[in-house]
N, C-alpha and C positions, 0 to 999 in steps of 0.2 A: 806621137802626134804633135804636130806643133799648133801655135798660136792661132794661123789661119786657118787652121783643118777646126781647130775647134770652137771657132766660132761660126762652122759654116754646119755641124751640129745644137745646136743651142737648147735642142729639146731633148736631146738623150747623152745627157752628162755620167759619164762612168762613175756604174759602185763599186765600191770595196769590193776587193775578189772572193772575200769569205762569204758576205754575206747576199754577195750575186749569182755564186755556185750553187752555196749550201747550204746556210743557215736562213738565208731567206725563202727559197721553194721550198727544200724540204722541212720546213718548220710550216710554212702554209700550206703546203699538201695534208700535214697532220691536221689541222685548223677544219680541213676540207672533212677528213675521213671522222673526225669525230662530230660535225655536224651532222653529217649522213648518217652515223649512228645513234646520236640523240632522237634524232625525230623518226628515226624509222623504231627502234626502242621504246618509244613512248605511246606507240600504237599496240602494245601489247605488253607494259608493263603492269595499269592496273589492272590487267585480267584477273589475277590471282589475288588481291587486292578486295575486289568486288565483294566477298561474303563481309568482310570488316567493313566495307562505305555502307551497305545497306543496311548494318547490325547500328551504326553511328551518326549517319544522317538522317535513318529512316527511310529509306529510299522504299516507294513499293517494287513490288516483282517487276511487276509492267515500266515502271520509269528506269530501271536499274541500269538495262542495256542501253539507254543513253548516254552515258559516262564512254560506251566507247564508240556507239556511233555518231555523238556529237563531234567527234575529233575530226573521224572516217570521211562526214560528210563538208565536212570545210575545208578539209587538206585536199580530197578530191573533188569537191567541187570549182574550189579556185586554183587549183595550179596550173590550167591552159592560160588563163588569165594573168597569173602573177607571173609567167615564164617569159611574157610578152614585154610586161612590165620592167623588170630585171634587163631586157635589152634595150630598151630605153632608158634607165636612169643610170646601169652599172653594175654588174652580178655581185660585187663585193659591198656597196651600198644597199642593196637588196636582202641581201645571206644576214646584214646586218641588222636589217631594223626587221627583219623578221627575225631573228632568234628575240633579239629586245623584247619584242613583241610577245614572243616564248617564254620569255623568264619573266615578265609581267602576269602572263596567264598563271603560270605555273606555282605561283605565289599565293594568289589569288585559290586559286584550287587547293592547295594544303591548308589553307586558311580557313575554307568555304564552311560557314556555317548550317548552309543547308543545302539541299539538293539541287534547286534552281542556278543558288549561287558555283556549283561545282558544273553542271551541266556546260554554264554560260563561260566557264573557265577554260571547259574543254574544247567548247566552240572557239574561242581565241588561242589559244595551242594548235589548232586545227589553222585558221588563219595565219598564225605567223609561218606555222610548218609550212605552207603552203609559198607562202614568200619568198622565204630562205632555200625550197629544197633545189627549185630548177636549177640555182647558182653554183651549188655545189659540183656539179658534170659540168659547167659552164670552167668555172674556175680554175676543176681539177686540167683541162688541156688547153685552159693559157699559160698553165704552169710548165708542161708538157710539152717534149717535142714527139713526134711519132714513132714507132716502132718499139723496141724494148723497153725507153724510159717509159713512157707511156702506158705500155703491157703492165707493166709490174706496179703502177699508180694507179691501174686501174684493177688490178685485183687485191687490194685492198680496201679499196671505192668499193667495190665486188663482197667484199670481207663482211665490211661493216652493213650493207648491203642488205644481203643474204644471211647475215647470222643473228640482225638485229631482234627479229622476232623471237630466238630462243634465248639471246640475251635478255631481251626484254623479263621472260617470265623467270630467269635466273635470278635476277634483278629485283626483281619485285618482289616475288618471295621472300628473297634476303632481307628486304628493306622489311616489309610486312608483316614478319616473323621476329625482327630484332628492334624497329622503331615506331611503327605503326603505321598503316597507313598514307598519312600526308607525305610520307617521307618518298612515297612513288613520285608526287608533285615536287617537293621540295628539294630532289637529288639536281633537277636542271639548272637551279637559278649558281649555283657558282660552277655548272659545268658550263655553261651561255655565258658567263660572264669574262670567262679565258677564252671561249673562240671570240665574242666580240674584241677582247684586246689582241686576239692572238690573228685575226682577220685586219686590224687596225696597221698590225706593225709587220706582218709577213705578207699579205699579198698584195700582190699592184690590181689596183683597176683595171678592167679589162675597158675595151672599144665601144661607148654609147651606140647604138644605132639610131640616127635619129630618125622617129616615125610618124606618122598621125595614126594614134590609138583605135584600132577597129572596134566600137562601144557597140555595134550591133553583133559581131563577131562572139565580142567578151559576153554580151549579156545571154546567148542564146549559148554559149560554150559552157557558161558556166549552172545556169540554168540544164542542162543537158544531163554534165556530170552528176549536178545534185541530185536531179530525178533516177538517174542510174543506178548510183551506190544507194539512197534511200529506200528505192523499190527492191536492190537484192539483198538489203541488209534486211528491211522489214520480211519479206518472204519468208526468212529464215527460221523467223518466232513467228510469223501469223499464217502462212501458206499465201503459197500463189494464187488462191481464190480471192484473197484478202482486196477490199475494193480498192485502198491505198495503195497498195500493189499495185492494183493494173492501172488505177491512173498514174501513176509515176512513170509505170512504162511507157503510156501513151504520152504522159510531156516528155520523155525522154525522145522518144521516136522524132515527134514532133520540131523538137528543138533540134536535134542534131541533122534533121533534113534543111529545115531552115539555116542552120546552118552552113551546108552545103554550097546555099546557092549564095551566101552571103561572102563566103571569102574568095566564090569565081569570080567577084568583082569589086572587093577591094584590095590595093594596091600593096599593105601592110598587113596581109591575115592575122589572126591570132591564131591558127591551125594552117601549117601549111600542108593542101592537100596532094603534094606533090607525093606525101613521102607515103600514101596510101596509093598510089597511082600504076604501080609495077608490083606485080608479087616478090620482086627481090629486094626493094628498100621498104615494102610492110613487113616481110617475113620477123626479121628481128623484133620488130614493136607486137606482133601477134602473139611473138614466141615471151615478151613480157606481159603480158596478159596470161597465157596458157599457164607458164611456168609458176607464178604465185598465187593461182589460183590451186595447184596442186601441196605447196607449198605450205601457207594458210592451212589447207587440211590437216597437214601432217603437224603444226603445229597444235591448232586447235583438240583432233580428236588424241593425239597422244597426251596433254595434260587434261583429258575427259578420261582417258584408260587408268594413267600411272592415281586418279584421286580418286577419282569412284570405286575402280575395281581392284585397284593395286592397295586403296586407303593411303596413299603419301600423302603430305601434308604440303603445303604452299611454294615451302621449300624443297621439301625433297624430289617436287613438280620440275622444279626450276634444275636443280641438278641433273634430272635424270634425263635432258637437254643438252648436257656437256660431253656427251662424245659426237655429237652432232658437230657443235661447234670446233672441239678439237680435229677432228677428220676435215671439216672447212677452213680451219687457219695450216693445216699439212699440206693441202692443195693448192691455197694460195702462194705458199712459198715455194711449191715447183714446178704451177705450168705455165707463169710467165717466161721464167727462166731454163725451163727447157723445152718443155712442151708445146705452146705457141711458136717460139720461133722456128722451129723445126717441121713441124705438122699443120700449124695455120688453125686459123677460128673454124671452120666448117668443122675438122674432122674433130677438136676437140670437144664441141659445141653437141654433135652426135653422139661424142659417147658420154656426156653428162646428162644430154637428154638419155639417151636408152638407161643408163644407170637410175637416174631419178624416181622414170618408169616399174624396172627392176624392185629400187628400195619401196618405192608405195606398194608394190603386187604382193611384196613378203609383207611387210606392215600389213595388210589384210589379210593374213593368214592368224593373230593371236583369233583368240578365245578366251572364255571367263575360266579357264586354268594356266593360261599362261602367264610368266613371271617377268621377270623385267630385262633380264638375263634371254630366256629364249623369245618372248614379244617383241623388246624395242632396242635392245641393243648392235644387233646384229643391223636390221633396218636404217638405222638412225647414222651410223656409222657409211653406210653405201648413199645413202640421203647426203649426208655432211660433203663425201668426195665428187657427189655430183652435182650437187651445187657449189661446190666452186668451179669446175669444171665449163658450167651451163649460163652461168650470169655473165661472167668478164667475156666470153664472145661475143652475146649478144649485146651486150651495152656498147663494146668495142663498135661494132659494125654497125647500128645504131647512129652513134656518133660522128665515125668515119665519113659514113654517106652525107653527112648533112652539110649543105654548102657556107662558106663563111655567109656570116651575117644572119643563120638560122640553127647555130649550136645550142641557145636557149631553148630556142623551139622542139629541138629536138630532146634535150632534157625534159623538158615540162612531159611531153610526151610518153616521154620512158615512167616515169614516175606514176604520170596517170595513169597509164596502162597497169601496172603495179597495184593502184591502190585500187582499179576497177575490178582487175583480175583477182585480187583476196576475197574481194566482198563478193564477185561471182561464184569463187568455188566454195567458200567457207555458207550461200544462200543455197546452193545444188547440194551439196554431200550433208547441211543439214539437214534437209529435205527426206534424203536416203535415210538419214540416221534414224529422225522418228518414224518414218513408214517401219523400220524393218525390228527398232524397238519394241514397236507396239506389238510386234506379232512373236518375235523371238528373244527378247532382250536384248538387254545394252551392249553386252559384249560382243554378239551378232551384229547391232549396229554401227558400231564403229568396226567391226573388220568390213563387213559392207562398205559403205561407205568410204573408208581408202581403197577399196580396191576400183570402186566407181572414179575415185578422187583421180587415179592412175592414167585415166582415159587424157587428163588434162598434156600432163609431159607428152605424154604418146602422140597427139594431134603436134603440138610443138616437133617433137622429133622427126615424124613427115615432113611436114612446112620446109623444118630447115634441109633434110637431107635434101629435098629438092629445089629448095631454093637461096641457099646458105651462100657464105660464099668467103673466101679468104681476104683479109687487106691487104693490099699491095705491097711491100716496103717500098719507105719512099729514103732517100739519103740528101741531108741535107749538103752546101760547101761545106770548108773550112770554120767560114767566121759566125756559121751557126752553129756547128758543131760545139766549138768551143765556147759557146753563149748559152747552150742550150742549162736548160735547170734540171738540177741531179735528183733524181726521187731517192729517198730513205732505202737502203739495203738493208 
């Protein structure tokens, strides 16, 4: 290039080739995937945790379960919100001061000398997650060019995803069993403080959008989600009679109508409702709702089997988790790379839906004589391959659809739909659990219960068989080809 070519560029000065190929993406695609595991990990690590905070804070029965719906309800209550936000100031500025944010909370929380204090911890963990999460799907495909590089960046986004919850109580246990407690809080602050440097020095900023902030949008969106997840979280300890319930539902209702009519008329939504507007670009976001709603179950009621009725201990909860996850990290490494490109998102997307299906309908087949061998491993193992199978399409198609200048938006969305659809199936199936307890026992309960749970994939697997749909390949020239950023093999 000579002297006048480059000055007629002034704003895109060439990098080093090492660190424009490789050491720069694929070091901040890592940055990416392990932020999306922290905060999705942190919504189910101190599960296992809980009998030690109330043994040590004193917590009563009734305040307990706020350690993890204080988190639930601030992550999902502000991510339509912070997704907005995030395109206006910068997804990399965003990811940041919301982990900060994170590892301030999280400090604060190991710390918490009493319950108020640990509650109020959790609520700001819940806030910064909320920050931080849209940017990560934002990030991950500016780093990204489309078709295979992309495939295979996103199942690992996919990975850390979907396996966070049973990392989470792997996790926790470990910590819980070997350090105490705080050490659930206290594991984030030097894992936050390597994305924050490692966000600093490996990814570029992506494209400001500049907007005038929708404040009625935000206030009635977020308002919406609170009411949502508070009313199916509460349901699930007090029933759906409960008066706090049904008002919740009715602000909920309330708010997201107004809603409705608020973003037909401003210019900058904070919800774009274009992407509810055709059953082929809602499909995908139903099917992140349907799918971790079933999900959740199978989390939650298998470390209710393997403690109550198995007798494991905190840990050996978290372990018996890990063919789950091992069968989800074997997936991941084969259907980007052959699977997807061969077959496309639809047909792989259905067979992790019917799979999914499949592993919940056996999961509701133990009893209070089955062991862990014939109850949960067999299940947990068909779980594991279909969810990886079932998350990288949808998120794939998700994304894909979304026009430039609303790839935020459409993260915040996937997300939300994620943290609505756990708190919905995890308020319905425990619903089932104690009806069918009370008459039959607990081991009754929970095979009940996932087998209800099963209904959730099922509804997703219609949706998408009929309204799924393949990404195009698209091929870039030459000078993008050779620009493009290499993801980790």
């Amino acid at each position: 290039m000579t002297t006048t070519e480059l000055s007629e560029h002034p704003t895109t000065p060439p990098l080093p080739p090492a660190r424009r190929t490789l050491r720069g993406p694929a070091l901040g695609l890592i940055v990416v995937f392990i932020t999306q595991l922290m905060l999705v990990v942190d919504a189910s690590i101190v599960n296992v945790a809980l009998p030690d905070i109330q043994k040590e804070l004193h917590f009563s029965p009734t305040d307990l379960s706020w350690v993890v719906t204080a988190y639930a309800l601030a992550f999902g209550g502000l991510i339509l919100l912070s997704g907005k936000i995030g395109s206006i100031v910068g997804a990399r500025l965003a990811l940041m001061v919301g982990v900060a944010l994170f590892i301030v909370a999280s400090a604060i929380g190991g710390f918490a000398p009493s319950p108020e204090i640990l509650v109020a911890a959790r609520v700001l963990q819940g806030i910064g997650a909320a920050i931080a999460a849209p940017s990560t799907l934002v990030l991950l495909v500016a780093n990204t060019t489309e078709g295979p590089n992309r495939a295979r960046a996103m199942s690992l986004f996919v990975l850390a995803a979907g396996s966070g919850g049973a990392i989470g109580l792997i996790l926790g246990g470990f910590l819980t069993t070997s350090f105490g407690w705080e050490w659930v809080m206290f594991v984030n602050v030097p894992i936050g403080i390597l994305i924050i440097v490692g966000a600093a020095l490996f990814l570029r900023e992506t494209e400001r959008v500049p907007a005038k902030l929708d404040l009625g949008g935000a206030a009635v969106s977020t308002i919406g989600m609170v009411a949502l997840v508070y009313g199916f979280t509460r349901a699930a300890s007090h029933g759906w009679n409960d008066v706090q319930v049904i008002v919740s539902f009715a602000a909920a209702v309330i708010s997201l109508v107004s809603l409705v009519f608020i973003e037909r008329r401003h210019s900058s939504p904070v919800v774009q409702l274009h992407f509810f507007s055709r059953m082929r670009t809602a499909t995908p976001l139903l099917g992140m709702l349907l799918v971790p709603a079933g999900m959740f179950g199978f989390f939650y009621f298998a470390a209710l089997f393997t403690q109550n009725v198995l007798g494991f201990d905190p840990l050996g909860t978290g372990l018996a988790l890990l063919p789950f996850v091992a069968a989800m990290l074997v997936t991941n490494e084969i259907a980007p790379r052959v699977l997807l490109p061969r077959v496309g998102e639809k047909v792989i997307g259905v067979l992790g839906l019917s799979g999914m299906t499949i592993g919940l309908v056996w999961l509701g087949q133990m009893n209070a004589s089955s062991t862990f061998v014939s109850g949960i491993l067999g299940p947990a193992i068909v779980l594991g391959i279909s969810a990886g199978l079932t998350f990288a399409p949808l998120t794939s198609i998700a994304m894909a659809q979304a026009p430039k200048g609303e790839v935020s938006a459409a993260s915040s969305l996937i997300q939300g739909m994620q943290q609505l659809g756990g708190s919905i199936g995890v308020a319905v199936l425990t619903t089932v659990f104690i009806a069918v307890t009370a008459v039959s026992g607990e081991a009754r309960g929970i095979s009940t219960s996932l087998l209800i749970g099963a209904a959730f994939p099922a509804a997703a697997l219609v949706l998408f068989a009929i309204w799924g749909r393949r990404i195009p390949a698209t091929t870039g020239d030459a000078e993008e080809s050779e620009q493009a950023p290499v993801v980790l093999h």
